[in-house]
Backbone as a ProteinNet text record, in pm:
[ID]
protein_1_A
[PRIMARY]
XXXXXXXXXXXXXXXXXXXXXXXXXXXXXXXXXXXXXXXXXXXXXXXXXXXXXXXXXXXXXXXXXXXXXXXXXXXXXXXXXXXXXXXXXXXXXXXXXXXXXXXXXXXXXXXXXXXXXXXXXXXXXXXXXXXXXXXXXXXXXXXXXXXXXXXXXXXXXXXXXXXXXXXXXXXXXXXXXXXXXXXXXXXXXXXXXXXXXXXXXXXXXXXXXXXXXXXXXXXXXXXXXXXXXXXXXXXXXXXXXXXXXXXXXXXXXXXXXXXXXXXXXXXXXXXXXXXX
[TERTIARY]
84.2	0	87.1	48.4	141.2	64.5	170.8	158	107.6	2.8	-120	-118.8	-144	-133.4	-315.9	-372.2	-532.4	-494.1	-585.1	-570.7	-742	-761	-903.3	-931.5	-1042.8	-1044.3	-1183.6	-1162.3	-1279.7	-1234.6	-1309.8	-1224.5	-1200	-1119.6	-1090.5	-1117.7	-1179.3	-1181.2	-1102.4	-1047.3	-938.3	-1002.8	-1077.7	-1180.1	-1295.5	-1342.5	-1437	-1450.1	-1325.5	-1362.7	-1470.4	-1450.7	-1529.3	-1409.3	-1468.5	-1392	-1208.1	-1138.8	-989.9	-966	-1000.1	-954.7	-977.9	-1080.1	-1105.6	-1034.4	-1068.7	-1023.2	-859.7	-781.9	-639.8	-632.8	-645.1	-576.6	-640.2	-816.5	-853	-807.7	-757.6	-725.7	-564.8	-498.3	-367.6	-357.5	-424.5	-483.8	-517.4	-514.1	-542.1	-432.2	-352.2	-165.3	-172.1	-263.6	-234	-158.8	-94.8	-84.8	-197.9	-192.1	-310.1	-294.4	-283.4	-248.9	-404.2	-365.7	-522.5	-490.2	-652.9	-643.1	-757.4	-730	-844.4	-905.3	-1004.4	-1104.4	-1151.5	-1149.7	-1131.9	-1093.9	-1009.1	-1036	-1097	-1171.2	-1209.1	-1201.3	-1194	-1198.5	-1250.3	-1366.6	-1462.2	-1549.8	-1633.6	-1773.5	-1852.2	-1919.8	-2063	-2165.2	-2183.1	-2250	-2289.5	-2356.9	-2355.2	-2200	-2152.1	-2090.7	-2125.6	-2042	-2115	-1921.5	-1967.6	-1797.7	-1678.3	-1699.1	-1626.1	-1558.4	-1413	-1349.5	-1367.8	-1364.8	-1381	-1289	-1198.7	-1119.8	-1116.1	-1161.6	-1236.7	-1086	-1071.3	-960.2	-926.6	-1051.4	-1062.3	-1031	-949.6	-864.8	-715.1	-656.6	-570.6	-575	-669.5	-671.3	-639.1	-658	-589	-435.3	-385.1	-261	-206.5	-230.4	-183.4	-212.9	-343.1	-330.2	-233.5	-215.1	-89.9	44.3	116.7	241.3	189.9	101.2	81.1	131.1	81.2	91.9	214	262	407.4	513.5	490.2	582.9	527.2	448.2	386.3	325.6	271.6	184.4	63.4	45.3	-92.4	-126.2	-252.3	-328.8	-413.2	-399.9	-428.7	-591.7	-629.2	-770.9	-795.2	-894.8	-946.7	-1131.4	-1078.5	-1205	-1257.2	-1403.1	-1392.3	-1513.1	-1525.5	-1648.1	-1694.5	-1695.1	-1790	-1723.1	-1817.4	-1710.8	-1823	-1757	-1824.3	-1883.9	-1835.2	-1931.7	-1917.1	-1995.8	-2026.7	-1855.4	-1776	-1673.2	-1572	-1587.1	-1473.4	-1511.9	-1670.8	-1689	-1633.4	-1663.6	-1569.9	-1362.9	-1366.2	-1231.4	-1192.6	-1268.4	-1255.4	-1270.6	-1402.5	-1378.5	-1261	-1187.1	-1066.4	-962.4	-973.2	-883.9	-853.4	-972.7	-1073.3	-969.1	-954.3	-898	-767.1	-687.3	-559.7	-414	-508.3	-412.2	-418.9	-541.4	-579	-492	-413.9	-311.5	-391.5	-305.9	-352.2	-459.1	-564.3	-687.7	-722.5	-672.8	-750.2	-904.7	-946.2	-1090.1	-1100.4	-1265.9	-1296.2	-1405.6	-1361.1	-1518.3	-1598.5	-1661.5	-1754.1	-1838.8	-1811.3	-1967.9	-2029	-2161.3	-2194.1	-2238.2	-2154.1	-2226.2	-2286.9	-2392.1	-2514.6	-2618.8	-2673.6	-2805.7	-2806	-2905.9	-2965.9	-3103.3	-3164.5	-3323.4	-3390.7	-3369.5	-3461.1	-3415.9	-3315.1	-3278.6	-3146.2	-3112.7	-3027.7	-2921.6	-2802.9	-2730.3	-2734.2	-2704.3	-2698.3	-2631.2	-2663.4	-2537.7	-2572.3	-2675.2	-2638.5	-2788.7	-2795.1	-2916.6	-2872.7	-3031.5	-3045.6	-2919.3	-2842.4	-2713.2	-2617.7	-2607.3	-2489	-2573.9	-2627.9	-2696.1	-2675.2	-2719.2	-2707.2	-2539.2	-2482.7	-2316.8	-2302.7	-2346.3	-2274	-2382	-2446	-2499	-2380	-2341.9	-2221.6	-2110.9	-2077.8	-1941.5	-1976.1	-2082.1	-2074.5	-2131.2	-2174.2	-2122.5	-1995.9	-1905.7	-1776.2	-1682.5	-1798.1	-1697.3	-1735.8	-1656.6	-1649.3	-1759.3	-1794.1	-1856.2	-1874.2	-2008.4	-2061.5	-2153.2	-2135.1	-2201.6	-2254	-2399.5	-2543.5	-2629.9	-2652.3	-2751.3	-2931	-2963.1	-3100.6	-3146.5	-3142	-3142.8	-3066.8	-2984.5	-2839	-2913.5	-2964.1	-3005.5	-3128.3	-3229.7	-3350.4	-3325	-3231.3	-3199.9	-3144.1	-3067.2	-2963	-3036.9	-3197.3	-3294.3	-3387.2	-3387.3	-3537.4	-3662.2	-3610.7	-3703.2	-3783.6	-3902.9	-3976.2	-3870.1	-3855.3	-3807.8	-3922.8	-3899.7	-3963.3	-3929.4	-3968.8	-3891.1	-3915.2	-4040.8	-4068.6	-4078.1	-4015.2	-4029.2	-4017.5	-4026.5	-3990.5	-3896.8	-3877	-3729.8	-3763.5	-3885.5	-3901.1	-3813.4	-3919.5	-3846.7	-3697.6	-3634.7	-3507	-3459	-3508.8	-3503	-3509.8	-3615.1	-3652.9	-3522.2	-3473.8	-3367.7	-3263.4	-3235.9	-3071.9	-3094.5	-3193.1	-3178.5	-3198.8	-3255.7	-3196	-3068.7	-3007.2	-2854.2	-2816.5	-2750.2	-2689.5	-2718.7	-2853.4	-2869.4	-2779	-2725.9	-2646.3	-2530.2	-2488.6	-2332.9	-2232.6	-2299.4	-2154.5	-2264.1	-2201.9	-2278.6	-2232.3	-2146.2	-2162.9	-2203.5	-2282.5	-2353.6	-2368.7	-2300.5	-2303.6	-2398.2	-2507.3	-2628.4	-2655.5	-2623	-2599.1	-2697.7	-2772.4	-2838.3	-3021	-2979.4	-3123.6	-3164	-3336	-3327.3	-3478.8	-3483.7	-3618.6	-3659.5	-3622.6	-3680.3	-3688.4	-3742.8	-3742.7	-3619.5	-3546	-3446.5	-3307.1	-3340.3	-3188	-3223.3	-3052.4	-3031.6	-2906.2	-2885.8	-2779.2	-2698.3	-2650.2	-2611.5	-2659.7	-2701	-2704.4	-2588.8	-2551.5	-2448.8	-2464.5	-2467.5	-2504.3	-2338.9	-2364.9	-2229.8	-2221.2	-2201.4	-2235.3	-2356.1	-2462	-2611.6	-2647.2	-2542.5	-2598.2	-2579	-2695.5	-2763.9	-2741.2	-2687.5	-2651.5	-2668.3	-2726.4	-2784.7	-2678.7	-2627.6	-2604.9	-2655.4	-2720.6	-2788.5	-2706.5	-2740.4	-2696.7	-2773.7	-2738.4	-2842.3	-2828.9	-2967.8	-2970.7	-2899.9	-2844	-2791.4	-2887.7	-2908.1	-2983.2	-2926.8	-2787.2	-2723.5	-2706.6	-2637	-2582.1	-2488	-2359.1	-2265.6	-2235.7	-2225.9	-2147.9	-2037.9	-2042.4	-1941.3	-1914.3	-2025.3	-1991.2	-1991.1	-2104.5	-2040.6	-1928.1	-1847.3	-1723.3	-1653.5	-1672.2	-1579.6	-1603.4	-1785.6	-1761.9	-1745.3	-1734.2	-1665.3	-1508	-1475.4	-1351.9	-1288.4	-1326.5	-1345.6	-1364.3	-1449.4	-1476.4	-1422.6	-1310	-1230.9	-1122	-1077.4	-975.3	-935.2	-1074	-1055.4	-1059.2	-1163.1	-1192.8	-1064.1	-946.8	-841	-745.9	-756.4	-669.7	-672.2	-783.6	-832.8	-948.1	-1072.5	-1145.9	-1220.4	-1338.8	-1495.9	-1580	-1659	-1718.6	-1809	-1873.4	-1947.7	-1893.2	-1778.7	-1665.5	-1656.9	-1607.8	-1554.6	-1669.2	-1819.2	-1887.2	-1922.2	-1905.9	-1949.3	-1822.7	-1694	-1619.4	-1642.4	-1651	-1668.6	-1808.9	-1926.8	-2028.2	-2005.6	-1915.9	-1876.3	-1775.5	-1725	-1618.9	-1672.9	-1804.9	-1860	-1990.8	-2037	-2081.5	-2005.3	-1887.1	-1745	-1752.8	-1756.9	-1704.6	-1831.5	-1952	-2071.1	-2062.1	-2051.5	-2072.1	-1995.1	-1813.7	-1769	-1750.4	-1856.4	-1868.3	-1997.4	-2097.5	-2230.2	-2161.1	-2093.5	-2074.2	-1945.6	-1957.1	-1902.2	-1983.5	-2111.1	-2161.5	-2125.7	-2021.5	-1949.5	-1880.4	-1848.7	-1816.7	-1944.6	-1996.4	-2095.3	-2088.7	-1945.7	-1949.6	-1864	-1845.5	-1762.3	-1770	-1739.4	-1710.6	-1608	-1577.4	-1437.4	-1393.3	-1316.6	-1359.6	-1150.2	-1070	-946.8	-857.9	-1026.7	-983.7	-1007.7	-1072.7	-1139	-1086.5	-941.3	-917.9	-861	-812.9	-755.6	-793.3	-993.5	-1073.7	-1034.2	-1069.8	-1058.9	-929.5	-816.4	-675.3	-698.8	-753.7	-760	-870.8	-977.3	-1052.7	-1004.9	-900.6	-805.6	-687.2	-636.7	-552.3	-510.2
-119.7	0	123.7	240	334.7	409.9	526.8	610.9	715.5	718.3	840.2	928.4	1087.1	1200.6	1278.2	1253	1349.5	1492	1589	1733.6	1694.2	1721	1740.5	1899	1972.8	2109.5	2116.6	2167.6	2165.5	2219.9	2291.1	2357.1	2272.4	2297.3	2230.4	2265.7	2174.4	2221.4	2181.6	2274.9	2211.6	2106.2	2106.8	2018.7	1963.1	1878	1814.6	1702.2	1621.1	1499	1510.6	1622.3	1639.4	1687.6	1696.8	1768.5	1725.9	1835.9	1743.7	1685.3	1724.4	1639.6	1510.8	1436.5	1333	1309.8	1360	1342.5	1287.8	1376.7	1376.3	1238.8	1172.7	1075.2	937.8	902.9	878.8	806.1	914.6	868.9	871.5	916	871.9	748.7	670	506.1	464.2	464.6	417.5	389.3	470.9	434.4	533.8	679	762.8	889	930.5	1081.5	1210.3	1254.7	1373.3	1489.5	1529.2	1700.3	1781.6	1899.7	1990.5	2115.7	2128.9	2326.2	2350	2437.2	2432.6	2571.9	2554.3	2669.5	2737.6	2702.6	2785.3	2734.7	2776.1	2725	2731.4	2651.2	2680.7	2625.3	2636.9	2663.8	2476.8	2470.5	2354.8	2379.3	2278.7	2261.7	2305.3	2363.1	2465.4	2346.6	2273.2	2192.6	2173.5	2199.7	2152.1	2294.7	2348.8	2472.6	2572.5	2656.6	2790.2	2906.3	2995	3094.6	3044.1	2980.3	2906.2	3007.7	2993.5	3099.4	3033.9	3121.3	3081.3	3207.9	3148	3268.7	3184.8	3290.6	3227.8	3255.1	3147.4	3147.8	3140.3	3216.2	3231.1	3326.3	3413	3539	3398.6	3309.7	3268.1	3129.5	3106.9	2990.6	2974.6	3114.3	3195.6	3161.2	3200.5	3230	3067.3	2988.7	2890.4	2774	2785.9	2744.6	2783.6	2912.6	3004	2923.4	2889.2	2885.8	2701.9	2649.2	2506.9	2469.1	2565.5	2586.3	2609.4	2691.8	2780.6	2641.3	2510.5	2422.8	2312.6	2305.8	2234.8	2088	2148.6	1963.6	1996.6	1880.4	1811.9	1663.2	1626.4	1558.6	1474.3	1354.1	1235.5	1207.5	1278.9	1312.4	1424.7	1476.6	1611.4	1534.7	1599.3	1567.4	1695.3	1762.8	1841.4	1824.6	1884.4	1857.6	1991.2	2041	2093.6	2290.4	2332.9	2496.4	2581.1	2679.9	2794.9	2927.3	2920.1	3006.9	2997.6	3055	3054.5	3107.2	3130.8	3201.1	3064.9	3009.2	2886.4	2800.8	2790.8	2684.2	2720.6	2847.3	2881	2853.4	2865	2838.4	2706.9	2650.4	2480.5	2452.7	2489.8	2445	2503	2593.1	2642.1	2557	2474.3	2350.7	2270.2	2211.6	2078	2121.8	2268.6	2277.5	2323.7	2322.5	2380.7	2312.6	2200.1	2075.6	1987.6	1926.5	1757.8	1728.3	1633.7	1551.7	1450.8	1434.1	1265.2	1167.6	1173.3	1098.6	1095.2	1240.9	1285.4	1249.2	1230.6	1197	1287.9	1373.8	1497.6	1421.6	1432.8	1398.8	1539.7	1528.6	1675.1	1538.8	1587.9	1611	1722.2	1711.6	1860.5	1864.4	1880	1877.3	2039.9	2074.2	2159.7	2197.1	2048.8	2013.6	1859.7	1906.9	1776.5	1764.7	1638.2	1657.2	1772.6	1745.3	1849.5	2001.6	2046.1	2203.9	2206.8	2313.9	2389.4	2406.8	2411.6	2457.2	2595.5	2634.9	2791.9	2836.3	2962.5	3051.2	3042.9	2923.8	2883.2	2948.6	2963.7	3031.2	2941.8	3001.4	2959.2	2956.6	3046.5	3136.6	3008.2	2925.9	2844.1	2739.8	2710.6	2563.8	2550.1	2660.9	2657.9	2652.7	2689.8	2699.2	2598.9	2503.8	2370.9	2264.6	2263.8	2220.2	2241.7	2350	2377.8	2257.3	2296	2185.9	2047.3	1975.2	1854.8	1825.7	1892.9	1872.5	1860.4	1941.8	1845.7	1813.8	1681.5	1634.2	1457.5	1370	1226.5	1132.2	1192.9	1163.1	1245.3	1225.4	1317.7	1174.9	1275.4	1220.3	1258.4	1265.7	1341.7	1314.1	1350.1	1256.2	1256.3	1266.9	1246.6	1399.6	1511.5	1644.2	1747.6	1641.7	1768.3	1757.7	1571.6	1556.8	1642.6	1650.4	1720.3	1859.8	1924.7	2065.3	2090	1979.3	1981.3	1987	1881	1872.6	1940.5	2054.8	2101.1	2023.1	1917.4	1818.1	1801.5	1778.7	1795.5	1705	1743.4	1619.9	1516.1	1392.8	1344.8	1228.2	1226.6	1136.1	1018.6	957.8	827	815.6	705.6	684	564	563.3	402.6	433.3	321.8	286.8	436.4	418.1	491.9	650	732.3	858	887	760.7	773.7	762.9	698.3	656.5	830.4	873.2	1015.6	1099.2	1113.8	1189.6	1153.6	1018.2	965.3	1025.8	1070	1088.5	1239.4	1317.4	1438.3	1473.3	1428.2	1411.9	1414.5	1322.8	1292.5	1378.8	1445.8	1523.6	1661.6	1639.8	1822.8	1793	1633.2	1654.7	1552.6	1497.5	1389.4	1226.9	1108.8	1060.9	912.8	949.1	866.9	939.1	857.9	913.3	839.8	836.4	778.8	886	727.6	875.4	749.1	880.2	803.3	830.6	736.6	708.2	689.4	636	557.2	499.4	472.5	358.8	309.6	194.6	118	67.8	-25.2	-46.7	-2.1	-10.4	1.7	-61.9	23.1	-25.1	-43.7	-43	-50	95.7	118.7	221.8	215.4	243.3	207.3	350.1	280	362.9	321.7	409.4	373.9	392.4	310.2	401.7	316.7	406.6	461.3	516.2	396.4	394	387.5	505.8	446	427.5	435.9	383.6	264.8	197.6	105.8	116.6	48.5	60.6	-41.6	-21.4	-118.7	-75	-112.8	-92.9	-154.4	-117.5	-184.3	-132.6	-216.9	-217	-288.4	-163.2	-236.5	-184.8	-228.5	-178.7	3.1	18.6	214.1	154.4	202.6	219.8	323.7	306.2	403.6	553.9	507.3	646.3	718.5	856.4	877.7	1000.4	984	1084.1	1215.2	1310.7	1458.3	1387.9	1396.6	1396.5	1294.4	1171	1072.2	1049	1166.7	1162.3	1212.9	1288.2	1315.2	1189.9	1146.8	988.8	903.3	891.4	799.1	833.1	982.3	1039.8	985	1009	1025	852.7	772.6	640.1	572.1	645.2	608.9	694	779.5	832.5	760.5	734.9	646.7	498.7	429.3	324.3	317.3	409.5	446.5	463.6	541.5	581.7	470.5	368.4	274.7	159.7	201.5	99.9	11.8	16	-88.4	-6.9	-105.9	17.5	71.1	147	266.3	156.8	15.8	-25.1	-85.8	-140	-189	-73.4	16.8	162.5	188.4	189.2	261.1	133.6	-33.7	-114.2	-97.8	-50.3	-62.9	90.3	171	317.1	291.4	248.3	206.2	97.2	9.8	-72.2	-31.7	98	142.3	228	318.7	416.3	370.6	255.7	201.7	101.2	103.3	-1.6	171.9	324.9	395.7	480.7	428.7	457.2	375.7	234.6	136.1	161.4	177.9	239.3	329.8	453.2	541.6	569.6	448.8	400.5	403.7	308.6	312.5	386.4	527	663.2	784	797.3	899.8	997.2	1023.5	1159.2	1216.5	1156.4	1162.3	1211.1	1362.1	1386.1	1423.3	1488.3	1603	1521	1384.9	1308.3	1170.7	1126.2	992	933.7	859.7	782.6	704.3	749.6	682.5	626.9	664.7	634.3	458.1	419.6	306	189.4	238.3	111.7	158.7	236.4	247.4	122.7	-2.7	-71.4	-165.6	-187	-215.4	-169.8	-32.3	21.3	-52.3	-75.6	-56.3	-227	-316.7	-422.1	-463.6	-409.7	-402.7	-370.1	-269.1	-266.5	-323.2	-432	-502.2	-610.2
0	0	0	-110.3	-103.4	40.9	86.7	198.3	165.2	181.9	171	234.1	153.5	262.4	239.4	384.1	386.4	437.1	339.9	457.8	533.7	633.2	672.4	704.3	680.2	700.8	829.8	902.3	1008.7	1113.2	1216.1	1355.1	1434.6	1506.8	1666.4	1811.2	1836.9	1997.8	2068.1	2170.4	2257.7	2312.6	2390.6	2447.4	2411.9	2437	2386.5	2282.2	2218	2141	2007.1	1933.3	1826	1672.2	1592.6	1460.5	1483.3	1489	1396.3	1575.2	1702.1	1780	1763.1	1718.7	1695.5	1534.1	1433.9	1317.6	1288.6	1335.7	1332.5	1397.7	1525.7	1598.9	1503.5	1446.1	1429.6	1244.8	1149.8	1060.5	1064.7	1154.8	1168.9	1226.2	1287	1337	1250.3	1122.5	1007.4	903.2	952.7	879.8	778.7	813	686.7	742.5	669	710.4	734.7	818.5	835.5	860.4	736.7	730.5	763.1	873.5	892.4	835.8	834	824	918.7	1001.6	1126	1072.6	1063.9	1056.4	1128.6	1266.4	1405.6	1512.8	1644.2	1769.6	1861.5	1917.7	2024.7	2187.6	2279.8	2438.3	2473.1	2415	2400.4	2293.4	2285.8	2161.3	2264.7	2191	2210.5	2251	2314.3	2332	2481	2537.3	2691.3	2767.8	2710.1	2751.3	2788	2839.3	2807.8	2842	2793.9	2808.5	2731.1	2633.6	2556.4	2507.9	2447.4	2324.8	2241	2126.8	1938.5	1897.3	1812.7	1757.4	1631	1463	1427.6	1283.9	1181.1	1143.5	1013.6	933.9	841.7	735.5	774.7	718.2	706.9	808.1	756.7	669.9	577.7	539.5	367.2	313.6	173.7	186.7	291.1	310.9	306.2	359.3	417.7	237.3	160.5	78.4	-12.9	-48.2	-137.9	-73.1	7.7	93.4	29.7	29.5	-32.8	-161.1	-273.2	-371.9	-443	-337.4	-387.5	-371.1	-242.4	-221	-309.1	-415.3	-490.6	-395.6	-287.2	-182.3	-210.5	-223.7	-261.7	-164.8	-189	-127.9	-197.5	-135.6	-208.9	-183.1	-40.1	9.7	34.4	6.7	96.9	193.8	321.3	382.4	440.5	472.5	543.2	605.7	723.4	797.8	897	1010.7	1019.6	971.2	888.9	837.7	852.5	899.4	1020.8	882.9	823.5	726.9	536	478.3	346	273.4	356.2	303.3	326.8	415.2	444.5	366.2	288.7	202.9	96.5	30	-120.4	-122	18.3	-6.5	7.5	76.8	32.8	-118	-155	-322.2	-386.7	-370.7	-417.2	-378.8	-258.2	-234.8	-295.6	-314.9	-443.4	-538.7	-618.4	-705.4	-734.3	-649	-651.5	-567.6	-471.4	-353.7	-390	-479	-515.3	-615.1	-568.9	-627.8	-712.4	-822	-937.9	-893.6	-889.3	-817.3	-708.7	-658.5	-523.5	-489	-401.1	-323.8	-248.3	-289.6	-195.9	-129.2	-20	77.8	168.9	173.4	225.8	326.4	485.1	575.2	582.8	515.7	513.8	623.6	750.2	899.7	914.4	927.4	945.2	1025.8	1066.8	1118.1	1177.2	1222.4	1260.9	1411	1391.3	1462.2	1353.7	1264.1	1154.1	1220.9	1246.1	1223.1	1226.5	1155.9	1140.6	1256.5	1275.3	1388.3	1390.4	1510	1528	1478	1372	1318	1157.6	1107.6	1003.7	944.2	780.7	753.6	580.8	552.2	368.3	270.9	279.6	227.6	262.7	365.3	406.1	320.3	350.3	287.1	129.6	48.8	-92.8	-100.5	-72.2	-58.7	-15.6	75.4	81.5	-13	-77.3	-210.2	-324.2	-314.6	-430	-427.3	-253.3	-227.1	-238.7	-164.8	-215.2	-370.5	-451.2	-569.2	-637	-566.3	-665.1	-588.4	-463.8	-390.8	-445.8	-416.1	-488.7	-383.7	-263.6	-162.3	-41	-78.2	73	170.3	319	385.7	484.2	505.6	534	659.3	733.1	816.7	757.6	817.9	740.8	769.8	889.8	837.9	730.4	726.1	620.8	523	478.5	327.5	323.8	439.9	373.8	326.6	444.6	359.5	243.7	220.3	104.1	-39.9	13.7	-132.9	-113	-30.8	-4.5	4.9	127.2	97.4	251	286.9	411.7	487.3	627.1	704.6	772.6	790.3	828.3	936.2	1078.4	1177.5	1146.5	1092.8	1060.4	913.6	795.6	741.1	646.7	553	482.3	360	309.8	174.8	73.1	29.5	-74.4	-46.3	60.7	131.9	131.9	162.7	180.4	-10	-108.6	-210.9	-283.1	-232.2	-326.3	-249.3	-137.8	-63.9	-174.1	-168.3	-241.2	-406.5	-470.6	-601.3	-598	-523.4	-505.2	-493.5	-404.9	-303.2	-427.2	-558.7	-660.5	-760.3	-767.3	-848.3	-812.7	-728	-681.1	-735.1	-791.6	-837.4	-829.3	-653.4	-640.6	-673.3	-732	-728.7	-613.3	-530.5	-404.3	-285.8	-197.5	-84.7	39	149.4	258.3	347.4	355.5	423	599.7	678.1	825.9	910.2	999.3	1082.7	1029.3	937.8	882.7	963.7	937.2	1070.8	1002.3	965.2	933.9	988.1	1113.9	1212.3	1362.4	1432.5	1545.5	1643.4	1734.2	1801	1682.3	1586.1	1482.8	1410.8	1306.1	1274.1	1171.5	1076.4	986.4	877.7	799.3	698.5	576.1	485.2	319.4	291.7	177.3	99	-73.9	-132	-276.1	-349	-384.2	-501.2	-666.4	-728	-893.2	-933.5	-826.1	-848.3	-811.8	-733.8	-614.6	-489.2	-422.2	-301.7	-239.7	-101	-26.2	125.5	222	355.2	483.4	557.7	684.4	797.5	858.1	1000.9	1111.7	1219.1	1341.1	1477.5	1556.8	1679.2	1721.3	1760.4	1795	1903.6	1962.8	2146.7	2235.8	2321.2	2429.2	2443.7	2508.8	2495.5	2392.1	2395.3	2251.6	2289.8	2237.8	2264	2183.6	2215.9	2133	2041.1	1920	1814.6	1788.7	1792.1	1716.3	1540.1	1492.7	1370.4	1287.5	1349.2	1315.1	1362.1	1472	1473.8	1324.8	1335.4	1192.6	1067.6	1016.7	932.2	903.5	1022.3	1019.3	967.6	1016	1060.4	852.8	841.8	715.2	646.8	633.2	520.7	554.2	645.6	677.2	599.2	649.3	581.3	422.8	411.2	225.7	173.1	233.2	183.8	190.4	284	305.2	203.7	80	-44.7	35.9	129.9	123.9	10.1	8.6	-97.5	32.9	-25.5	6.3	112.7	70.4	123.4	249.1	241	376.3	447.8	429	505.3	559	498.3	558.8	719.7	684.9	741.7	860	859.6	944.7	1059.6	1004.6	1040.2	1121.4	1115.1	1193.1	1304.1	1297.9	1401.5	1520.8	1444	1521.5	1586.6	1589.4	1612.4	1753.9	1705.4	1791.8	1913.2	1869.9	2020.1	2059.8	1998.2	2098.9	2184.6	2146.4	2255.1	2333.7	2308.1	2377.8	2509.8	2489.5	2554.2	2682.8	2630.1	2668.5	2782.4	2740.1	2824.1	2999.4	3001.6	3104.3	3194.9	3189.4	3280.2	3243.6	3343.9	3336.4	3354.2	3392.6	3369.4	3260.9	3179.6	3032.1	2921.2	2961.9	2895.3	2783.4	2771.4	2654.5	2514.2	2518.8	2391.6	2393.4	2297.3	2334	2327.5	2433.6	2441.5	2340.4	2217	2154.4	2116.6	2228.4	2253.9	2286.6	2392.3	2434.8	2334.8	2220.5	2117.5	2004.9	1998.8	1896.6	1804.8	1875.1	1850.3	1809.5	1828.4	1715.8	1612.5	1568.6	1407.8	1336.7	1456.4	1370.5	1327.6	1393.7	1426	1243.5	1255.5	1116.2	1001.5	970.9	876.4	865.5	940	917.2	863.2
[MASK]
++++++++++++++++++++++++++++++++++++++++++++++++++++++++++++++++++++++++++++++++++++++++++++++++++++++++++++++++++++++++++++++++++++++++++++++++++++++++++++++++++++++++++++++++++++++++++++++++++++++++++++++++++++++++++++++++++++++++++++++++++++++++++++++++++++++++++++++++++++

């Protein structure tokens, strides 16, 4: 296997187990290199916080691509996941086009939303702008609120194959035509991933868990660019990245004091253990 270099673009929190804190350790446990560009720092995730710093880092991210350019590096992946405004998305697509090395793979989480709204901060203006980006990314991956905004499509908490069927042919119609769409759930007590490759459809299910931790989908983001990059298919990566995501709730169930992340340190050796 040649030695792969990812940039991931997304902020960091000092604290809290979300975005490149998790990202970086996560696909470097994967045997790749992991180059960042942090889009802001912050104190902790806005989540269950409060007095947090954000110093926000988007005046230097021009700069830092130019100084890329000028040393001619490139990237064999681009991943990016959660980006703080309509201006950090245009300069990502300027990434897409100016870092991606000889059969680079752009992956976009268009992380946004979710429980059917919007995160704070975010309005109409961000959404159509990240419609742009995962169009000319090789794979995106959605939860079931990102996709409804993404297609202007009603959300709906209960539903069946079809719903999710009319979501996935919207999703493709914006551009990319692979789609890892996360936390489906057709039955009761289970919950899975689609993923839509080329125009096939393939499902994995596994059990909902009771609990549920802050920033597990950046774990299985992360989890699944990793392996994707390490040569499995889209349908393995997404099946390993869900197993790994659920060893780090499972995990995490038992220390109620561990509110704000999930432990997702002590089971890393699952993931490394699945790609080996």
């Amino acid at each position: 296997m040649s030695y792969k270099k990812i940039l991931t673009v997304q902020d960091i929190s000092c604290l809290g187990q979300c975005s490149l804190t998790v990202a970086l350790p996560i696909i470097s446990a994967c045997g790749i290199e992991t180059c960042v560009l942090p889009s802001a720092v912050l104190s902790t995730h806005t989540a269950g916080f409060s007095g947090y710093t954000f110093r926000d880092l988007t005046e230097d991210m021009p700069a830092i691509r130019n100084h890329w350019v000028k040393e001619g590096i490139t990237f064999d992946a681009i991943y990016t996941g959660y980006l703080g405004s309509t201006r950090q998305i245009d300069y990502v697509a300027d990434l897409f086009d100016s870092v991606s090395g000889k059969g680079c793979v752009n992956i976009v989480d268009p992380a946004m939303a979710d429980n059917g709204k919007l995160y704070p901060g975010f309005d109409a203006a961000f959404v159509d702008a990240m419609k742009g980006l995962c169009g000319k990314a090789d794979y995106i991956i959605p939860n079931l609120t990102e996709a409804c905004f993404l297609t202007n499509t009603e959300y709906r908490p209960s539903y069946g194959r079809a719903y999710i069927d009319i979501l996935l042919e919207k999703l493709t119609a914006l551009g990319c035509r692979n789609v890892i769409f996360t936390g489906v759930s057709y039955a009761e007590g289970k919950t899975g991933v689609v993923v839509l490759e080329n125009g096939q459809y393939a499902y994995y299910e596994h059990d909902k868990l009771p609990n549920s931790c802050h920033g597990t989908g950046d774990i299985y983001s992360s989890a699944f660019v990793g392996a994707l990059v390490r040569g499995r298919t889209a349908l393995e990566a997404a099946q390993i990245a869900a197993d790994y995501t659920v060893a780090c709730i499972r995990e995490t169930g038992g220390d109620p004091n561990h509110w704000y992340g999930a432990r997702f340190e002590p089971v890393l050796g699952k993931l490394i253990e699945a790609l080996a």
